[in-house]
ZADREN-987221 format. One record per residue (C-alpha): residue in one letter; x, y, z. Coordinates in steps of 0.25 Angstrom, whole numbers, padded with zeros to 4 digits, always signed. Each point is the difference from the previous one (the first is absolute). Layout:
BEGIN
AXYZ/...
END
This chain:
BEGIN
X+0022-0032-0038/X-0014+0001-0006/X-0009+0007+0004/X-0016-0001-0005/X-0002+0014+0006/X+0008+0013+0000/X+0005+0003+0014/X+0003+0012+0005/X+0014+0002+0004/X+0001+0001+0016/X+0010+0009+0005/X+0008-0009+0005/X+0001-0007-0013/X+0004+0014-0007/X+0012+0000+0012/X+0004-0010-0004/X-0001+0000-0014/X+0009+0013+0000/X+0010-0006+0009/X+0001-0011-0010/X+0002+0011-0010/X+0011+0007+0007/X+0006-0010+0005/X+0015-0002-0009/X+0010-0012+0003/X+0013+0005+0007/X+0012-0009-0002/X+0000-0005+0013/X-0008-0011+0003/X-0015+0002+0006/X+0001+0016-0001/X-0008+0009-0006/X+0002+0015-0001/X-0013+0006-0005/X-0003+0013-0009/X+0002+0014+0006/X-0015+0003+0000/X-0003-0013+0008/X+0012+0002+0008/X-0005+0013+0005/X-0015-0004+0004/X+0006-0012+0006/X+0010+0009+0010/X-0011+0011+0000/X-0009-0011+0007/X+0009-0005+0008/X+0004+0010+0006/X-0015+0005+0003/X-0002-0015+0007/X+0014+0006+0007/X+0003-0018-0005/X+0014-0003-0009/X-0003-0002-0015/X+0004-0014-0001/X-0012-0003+0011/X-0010+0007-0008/X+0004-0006-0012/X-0002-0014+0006/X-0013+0005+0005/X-0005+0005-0013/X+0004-0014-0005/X-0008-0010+0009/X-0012+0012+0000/X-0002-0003-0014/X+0004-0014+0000/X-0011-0001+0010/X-0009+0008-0010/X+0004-0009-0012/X-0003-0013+0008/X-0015+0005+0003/X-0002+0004-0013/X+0005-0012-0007/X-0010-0009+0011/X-0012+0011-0004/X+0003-0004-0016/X+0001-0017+0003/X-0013+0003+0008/X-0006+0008-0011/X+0004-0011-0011/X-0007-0010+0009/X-0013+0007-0002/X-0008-0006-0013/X-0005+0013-0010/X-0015+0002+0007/X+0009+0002+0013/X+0009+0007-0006/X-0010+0010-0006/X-0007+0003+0013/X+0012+0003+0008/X+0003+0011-0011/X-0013+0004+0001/X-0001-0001+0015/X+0016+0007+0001/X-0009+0013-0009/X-0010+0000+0010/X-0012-0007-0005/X-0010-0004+0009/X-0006-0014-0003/X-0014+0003-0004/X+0009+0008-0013/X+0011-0013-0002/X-0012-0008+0000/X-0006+0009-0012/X+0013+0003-0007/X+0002-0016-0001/X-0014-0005+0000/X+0002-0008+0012/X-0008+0000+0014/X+0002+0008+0010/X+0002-0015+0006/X+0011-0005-0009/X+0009+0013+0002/X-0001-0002+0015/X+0004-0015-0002/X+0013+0007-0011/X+0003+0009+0013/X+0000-0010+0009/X+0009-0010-0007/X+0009+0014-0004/X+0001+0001+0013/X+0004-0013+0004/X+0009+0000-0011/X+0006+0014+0007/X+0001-0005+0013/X-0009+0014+0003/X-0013+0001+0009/X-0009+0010-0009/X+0000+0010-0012/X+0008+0011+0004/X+0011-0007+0005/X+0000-0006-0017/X+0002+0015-0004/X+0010+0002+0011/X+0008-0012-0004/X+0001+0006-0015/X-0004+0015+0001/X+0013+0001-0009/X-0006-0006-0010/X-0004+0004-0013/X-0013-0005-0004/X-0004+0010-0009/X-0002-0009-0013/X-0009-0008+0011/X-0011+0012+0001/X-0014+0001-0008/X-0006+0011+0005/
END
């Protein structure tokens, strides 16, 4: 997949990357048998849950499926944007108020509102900080002028 911006990795995603990445096909058919390293965390935590390691496992699974599935939506959403909207969400996600997007674009204060009412829309959000909760993982570094 493409993505326009960096995105942080969410710990879910790094759960399941390293699954992924220890995860070696057993002879048998559907099985896995994972690394020793991985192995031991995943008893480790299981047994702190006082849970078997295959019900963990399963968990981790949906959890970051679930993950996955909300970042994928949040990148559609985001490529729905057009490029203004797309700046002052960046800009909004690094904490600008809209008196400064207004004079880091050279838009009115107006215009910006109308760009966050439509972002929001777009989001499905109610206001501003729920934006920067949605993508506080985020990296919109390359984004900031200040």
């Amino acid at each position: 997949m493409f993505y326009i911006i960096s995105i942080g990795m969410r710990p879910w995603d790094y759960v399941l990357k390293k699954l992924k990445e220890g995860l070696r096909r057993d002879p048998k058919p559907r099985a896995f048998e994972l690394e020793t390293a991985l192995q031991t965390k995943l008893v480790s935590l299981a047994r702190q849950e006082h849970r078997t390691t295959r019900e963990l496992q399963a968990d981790l699974i949906e959890v970051g499926l679930v993950q996955r599935s909300i970042q994928n939506e949040l990148v559609e959403r985001w490529q729905s944007l057009s490029p203004r909207e797309q700046q002052v969400t960046a800009l909004t996600c690094l904490g600008y108020t809209n008196a400064q997007i207004s004079a880091c674009l050279y838009i009115s204060i107006e215009t910006v509102k109308t760009h966050i009412r439509n972002i929001l829309v777009k989001f499905h959000l109610h206001g501003k900080a729920e934006i920067k909760q949605a993508l506080e993982k985020w990296d919109f570094s390359d984004w900031d002028s200040k």
